[in-house]
C-alpha positions in Angstrom: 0.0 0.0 0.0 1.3 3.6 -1.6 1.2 6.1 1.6 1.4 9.6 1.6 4.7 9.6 2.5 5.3 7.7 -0.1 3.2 10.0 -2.0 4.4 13.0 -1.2 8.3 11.9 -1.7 7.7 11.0 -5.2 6.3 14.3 -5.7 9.3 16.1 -4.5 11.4 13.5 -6.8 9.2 14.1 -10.2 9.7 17.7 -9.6 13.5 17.2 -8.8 13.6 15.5 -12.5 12.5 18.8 -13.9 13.3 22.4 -14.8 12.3 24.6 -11.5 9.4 25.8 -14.1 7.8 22.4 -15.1 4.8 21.0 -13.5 3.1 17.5 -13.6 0.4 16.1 -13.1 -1.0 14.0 -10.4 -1.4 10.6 -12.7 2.1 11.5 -13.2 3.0 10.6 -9.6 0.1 8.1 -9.3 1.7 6.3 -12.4 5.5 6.3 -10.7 3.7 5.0 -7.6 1.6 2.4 -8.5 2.5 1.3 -12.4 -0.2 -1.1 -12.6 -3.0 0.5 -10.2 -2.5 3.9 -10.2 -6.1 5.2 -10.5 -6.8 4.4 -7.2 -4.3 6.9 -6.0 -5.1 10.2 -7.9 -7.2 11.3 -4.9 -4.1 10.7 -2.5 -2.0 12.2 -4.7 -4.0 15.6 -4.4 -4.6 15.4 -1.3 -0.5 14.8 -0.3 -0.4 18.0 -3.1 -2.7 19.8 -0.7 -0.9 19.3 2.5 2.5 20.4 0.6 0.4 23.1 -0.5 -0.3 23.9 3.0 3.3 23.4 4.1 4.2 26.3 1.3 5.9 23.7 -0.7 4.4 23.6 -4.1 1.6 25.4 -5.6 -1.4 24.2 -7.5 -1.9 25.0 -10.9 -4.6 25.1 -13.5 -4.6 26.8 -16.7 -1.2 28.1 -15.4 -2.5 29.7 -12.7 -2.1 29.5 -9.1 -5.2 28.5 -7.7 -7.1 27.3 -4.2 -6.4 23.6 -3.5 -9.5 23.1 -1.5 -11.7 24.5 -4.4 -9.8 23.2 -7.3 -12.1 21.0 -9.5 -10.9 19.4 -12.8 -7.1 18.7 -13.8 -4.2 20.1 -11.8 -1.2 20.2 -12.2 1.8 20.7 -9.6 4.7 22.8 -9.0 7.3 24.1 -6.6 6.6 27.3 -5.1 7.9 30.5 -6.5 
């Protein structure tokens, strides 16, 4: 079982593996996570996104912007903070 530890560290290391720009999405992590049974996790991928979030870590993005994670609806995407 994929925890949000685990979660969370996989974030930071997909991130790592990019320009400080780049962004990626959750089924990006859930995919690196879980190859085989990564649906499962895009939920606790978010919500380990919204807790970093919290933590001033990353930012949530849609459309390129910066937006709320509690409110977010629809595709994300995630990124380090500015």
């Amino acid at each position: 079982m994929v925890n949000e530890k685990d979660l969370t560290s996989k974030i930071r290391e997909l991130l790592s593996a990019r320009s400080a720009e780049s962004s990626i999405c959750p089924s990006d992590v859930a995919r690196a996570a879980a190859p085989e049974n990564w649906r499962p996790l895009m939920e606790p991928v978010r919500e380990a996104a919204r807790r970093m979030v919290a933590d001033g870590e990353v930012q949530i993005t849609q459309g390129g912007e910066v937006v709320d994670p509690e409110s977010a609806r629809g595709p994300i995407r995630i990124r380090w903070t500015r």
